[in-house]
C-alpha positions as CSV (number, residue, x, y, z in Angstrom):
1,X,-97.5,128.1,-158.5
2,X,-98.1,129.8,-154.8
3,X,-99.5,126.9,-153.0
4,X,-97.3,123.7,-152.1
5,X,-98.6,121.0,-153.9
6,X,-99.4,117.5,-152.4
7,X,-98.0,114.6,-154.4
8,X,-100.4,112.1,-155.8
9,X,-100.3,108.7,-153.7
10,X,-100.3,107.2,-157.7
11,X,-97.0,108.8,-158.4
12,X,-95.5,107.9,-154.9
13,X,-96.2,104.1,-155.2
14,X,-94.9,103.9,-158.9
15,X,-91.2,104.7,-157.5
16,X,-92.0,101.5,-154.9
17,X,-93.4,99.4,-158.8
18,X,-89.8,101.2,-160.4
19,X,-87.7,99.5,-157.1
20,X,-89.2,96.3,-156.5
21,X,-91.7,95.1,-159.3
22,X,-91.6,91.9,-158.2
23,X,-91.5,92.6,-154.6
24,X,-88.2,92.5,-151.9
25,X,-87.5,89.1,-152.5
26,X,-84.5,89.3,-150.1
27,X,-86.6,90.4,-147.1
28,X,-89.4,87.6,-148.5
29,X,-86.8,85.3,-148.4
30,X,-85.2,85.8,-144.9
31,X,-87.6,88.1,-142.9
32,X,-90.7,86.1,-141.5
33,X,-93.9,87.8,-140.8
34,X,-92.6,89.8,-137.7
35,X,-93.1,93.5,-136.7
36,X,-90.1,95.5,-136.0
37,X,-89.8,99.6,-134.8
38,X,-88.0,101.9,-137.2
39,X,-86.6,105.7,-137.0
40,X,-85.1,107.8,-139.6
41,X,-82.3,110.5,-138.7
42,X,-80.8,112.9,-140.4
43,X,-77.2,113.0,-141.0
44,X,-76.8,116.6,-142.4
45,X,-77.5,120.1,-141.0
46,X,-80.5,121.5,-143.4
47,X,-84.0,122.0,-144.3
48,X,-86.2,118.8,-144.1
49,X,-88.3,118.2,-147.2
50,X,-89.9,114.6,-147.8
51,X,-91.5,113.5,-145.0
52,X,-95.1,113.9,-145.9
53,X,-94.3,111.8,-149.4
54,X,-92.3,109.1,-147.0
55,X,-95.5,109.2,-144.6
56,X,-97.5,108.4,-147.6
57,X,-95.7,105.1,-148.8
58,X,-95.6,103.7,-145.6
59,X,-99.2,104.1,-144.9
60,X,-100.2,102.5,-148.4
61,X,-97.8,99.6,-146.9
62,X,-99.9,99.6,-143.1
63,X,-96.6,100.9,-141.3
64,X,-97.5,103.6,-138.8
65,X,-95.0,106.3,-139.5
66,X,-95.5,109.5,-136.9
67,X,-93.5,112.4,-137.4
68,X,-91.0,114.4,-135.5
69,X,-90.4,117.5,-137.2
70,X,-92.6,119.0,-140.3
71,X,-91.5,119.5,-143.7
72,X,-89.6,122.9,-144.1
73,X,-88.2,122.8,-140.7
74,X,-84.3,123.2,-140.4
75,X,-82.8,120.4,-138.5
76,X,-79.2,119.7,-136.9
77,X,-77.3,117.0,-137.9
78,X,-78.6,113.0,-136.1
79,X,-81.8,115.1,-135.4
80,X,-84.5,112.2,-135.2
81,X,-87.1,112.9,-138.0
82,X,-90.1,110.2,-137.8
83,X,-91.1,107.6,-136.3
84,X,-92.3,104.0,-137.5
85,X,-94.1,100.7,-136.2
86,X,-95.1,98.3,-138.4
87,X,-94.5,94.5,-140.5
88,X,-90.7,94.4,-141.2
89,X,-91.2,93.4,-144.5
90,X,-93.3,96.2,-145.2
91,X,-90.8,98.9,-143.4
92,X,-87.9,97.0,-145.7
93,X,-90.2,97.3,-149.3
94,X,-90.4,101.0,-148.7
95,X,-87.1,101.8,-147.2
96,X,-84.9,103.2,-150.1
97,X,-87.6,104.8,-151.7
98,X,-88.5,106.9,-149.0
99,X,-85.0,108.0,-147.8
100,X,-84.5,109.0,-151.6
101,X,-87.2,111.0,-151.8
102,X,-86.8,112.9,-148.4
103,X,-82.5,113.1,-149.7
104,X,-83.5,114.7,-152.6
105,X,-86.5,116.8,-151.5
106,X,-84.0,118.0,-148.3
107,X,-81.1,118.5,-150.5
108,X,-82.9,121.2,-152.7
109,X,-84.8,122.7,-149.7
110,X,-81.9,123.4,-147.8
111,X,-80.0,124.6,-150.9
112,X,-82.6,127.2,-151.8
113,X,-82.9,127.8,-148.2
114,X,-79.2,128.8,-148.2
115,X,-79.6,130.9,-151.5
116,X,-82.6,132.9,-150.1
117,X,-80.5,133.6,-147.2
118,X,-77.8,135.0,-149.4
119,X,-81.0,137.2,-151.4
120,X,-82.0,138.2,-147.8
121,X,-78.4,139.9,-146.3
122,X,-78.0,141.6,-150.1
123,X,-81.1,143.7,-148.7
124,X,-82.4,143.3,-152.2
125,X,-85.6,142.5,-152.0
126,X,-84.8,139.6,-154.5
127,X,-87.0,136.4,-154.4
128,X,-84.8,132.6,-155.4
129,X,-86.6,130.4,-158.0
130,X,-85.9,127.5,-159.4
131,X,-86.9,126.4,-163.4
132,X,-87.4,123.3,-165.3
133,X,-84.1,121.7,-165.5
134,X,-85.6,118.8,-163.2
135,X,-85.1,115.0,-164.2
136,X,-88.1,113.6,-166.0
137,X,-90.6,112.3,-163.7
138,X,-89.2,114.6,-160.3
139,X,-90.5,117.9,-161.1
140,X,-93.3,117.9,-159.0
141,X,-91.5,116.7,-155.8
142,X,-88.5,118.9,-156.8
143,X,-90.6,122.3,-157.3
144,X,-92.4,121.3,-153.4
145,X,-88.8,121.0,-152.5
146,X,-88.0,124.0,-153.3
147,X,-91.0,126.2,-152.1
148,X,-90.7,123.9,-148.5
149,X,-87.2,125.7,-148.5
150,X,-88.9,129.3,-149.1
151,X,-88.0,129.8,-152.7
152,X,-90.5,130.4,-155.8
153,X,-91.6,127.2,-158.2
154,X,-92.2,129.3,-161.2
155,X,-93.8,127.6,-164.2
156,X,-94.6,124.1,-163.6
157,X,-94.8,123.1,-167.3
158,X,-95.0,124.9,-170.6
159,X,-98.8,125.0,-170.0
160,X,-98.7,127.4,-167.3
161,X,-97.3,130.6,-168.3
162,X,-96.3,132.2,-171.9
163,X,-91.7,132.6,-171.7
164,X,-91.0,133.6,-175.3
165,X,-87.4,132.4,-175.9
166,X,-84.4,132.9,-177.9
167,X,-85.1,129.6,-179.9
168,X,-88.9,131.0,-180.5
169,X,-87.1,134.5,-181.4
170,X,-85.6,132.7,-184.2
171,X,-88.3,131.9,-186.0
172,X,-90.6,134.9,-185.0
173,X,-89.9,138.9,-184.1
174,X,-89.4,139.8,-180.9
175,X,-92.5,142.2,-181.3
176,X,-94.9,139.7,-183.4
177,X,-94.2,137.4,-181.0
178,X,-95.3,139.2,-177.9
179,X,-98.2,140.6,-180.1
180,X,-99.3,137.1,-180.8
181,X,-99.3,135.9,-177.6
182,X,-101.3,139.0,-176.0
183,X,-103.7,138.5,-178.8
184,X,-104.1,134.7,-177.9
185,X,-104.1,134.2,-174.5
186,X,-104.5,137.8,-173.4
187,X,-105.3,136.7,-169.4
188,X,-101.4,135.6,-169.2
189,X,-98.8,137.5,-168.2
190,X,-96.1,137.5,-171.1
191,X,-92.6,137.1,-170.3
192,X,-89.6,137.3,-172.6
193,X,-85.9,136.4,-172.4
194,X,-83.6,139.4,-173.3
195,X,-79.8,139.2,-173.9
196,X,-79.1,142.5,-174.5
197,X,-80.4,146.1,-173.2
198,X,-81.5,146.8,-176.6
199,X,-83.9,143.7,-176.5
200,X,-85.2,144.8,-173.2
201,X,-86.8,148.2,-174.6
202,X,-88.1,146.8,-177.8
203,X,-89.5,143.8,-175.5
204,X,-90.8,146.8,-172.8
205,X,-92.3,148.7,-175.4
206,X,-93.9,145.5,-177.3
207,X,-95.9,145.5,-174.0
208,X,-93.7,142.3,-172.2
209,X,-95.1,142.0,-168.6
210,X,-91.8,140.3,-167.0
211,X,-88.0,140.5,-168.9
212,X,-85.8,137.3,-167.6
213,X,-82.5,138.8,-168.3
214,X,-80.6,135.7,-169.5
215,X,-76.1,135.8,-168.9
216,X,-75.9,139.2,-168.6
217,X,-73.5,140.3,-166.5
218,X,-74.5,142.6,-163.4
219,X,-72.9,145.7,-164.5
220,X,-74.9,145.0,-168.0
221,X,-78.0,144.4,-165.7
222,X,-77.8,147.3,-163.8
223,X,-77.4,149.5,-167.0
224,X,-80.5,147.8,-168.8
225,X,-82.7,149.0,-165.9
226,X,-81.4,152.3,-166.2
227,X,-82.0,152.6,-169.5
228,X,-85.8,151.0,-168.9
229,X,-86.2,153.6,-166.2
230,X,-85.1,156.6,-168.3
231,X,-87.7,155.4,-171.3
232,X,-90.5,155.0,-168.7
233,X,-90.7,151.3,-169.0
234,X,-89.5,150.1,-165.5
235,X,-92.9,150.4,-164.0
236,X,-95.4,147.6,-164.7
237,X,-91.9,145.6,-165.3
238,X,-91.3,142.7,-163.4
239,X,-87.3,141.3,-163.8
240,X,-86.0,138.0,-163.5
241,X,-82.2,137.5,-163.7
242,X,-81.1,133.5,-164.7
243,X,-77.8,132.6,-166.5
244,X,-73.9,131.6,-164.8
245,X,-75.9,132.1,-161.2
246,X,-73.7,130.1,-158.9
247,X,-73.6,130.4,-154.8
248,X,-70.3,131.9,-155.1
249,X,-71.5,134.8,-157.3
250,X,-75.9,135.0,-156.4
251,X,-75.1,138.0,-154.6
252,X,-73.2,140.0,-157.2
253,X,-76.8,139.7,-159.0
254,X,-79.1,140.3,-156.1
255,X,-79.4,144.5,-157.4
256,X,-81.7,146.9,-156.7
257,X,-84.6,146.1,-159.3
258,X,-84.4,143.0,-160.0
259,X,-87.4,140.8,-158.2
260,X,-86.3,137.3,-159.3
261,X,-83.6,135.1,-159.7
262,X,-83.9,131.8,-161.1
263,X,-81.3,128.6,-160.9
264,X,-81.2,125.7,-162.3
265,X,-78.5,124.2,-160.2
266,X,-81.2,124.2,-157.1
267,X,-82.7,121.3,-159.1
268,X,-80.0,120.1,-161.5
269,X,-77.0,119.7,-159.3
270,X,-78.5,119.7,-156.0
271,X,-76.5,117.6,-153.2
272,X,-77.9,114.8,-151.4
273,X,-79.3,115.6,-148.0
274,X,-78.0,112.1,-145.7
275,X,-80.4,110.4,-144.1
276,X,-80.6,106.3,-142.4
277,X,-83.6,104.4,-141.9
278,X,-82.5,102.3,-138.8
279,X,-84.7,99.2,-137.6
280,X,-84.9,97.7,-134.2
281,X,-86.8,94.7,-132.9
282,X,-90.5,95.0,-131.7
């Protein structure tokens, strides 16, 4: 997944169906058919993700909503993101929905922003990704999130990509499996999940393209690619590294060799970007 994807207006107007399926009926009860003006500032330091999604919701609505800053841009703190003019009502339906989308999308953009970073001053040459640990439903705006904030998306869904794993190693050998799946679907590049060095050269040699080296710990890492490098298997190899990867200890991991990283905290314990919706009369 290389190209940031655009969110189907379908899947952004069933969160406003989830939040109100009977409609605001606080803002139909009190709020008469007036227009109103509307901005939305950020309260955090980051990376702005969301905005193009909010844009969406409250055009489907007839709000004019004219942007500030784009998506992907890093913003200071009470930094005024977007504009909006439109029925009250309307700005009111859409409100929450919007800001929880851009809070989300912004809170992983800026976090794989900040882990990139730490990639980038390692000198490495390692890339961040993130992986499927996303809540039902989110993955799509969660893996946008976190190429807006420079990282990798990897595999979308099971569909696109072969990742032979240690549950699929219990039931078949490491090198039938790999055989299999080369015979099968031979225009995919076949990636296996290794635990130990020794797995790594029977994988290699079984003719894996990419080796996610799953908990090991660096010093185990960096004697695995020695010992791929020695057997002549390093070369078509590409590494990923996933497993205990925290911010406090990415950069023990970012070694020469390894291409990838991959976290699931950038999607599954991600931090809430703030950001207010604030109205003000026509």
């Amino acid at each position: 997944m290389t190209r940031v994807p655009r969110i189907p207006q379908k899947t952004l107007l069933s969160f406003i169906r989830e939040d109100a399926p009977s409609g605001d009926i606080t803002s139909e009860a009190v709020i008469g058919d007036i227009p109103c003006k509307a901005h939305i500032i950020a309260r955090d330091h980051g990376v702005i993700a969301g905005l193009e999604e909010a844009e969406t919701l409250f055009d489907a609505h007839g709000v004019r909503m004219v942007l500030c800053v784009k998506d992907g841009l890093e913003v200071d703190r009470n930094t005024i993101l977007a504009t909006m003019e439109g029925p009250a009502r309307a700005i009111l339906l859409v409100e929450r929905t919007a800001l929880n989308i851009i809070g989300r999308m912004s809170g992983i953009a800026s976090m794989t922003r900040r882990m990139q970073s730490i990639l980038d001053r390692a000198h490495s040459g390692c890339s961040i990704a993130s992986t499927r640990k996303t809540a039902p439903g989110l993955r799509l705006l969660d893996k946008k999130a976190v190429m807006l904030g420079g990282g990798y998306a990897h595999r979308l869904t099971l569909s696109d990509g072969v990742m032979i794993k240690d549950n699929h190693l219990t039931l078949v050998p490491l090198e039938t499996a790999v055989h299999l799946a080369k015979a099968r679907i031979p225009s995919t590049k076949i990636e296996v999940e290794v635990e130990t060095p020794q797995d790594a050269l029977c994988a290699a040699q079984a003719g894996a393209d990419i080796l996610l080296f799953d908990n090991m710990p660096p010093a185990v890492i960096q004697k695995t690619l020695s010992l791929l490098t020695q057997a002549d298997l390093r070369g078509h190899l590409l590494i990923e590294v996933s497993g205990g990867i925290s911010e406090e200890n990415l950069s023990d991991f970012a070694l020469k060799g390894v291409d990838l990283i991959s976290m699931g905290a950038l999607t599954h314990s991600v931090r809430n970007f703030d950001v207010s919706l604030e109205i003000h009369k026509s």
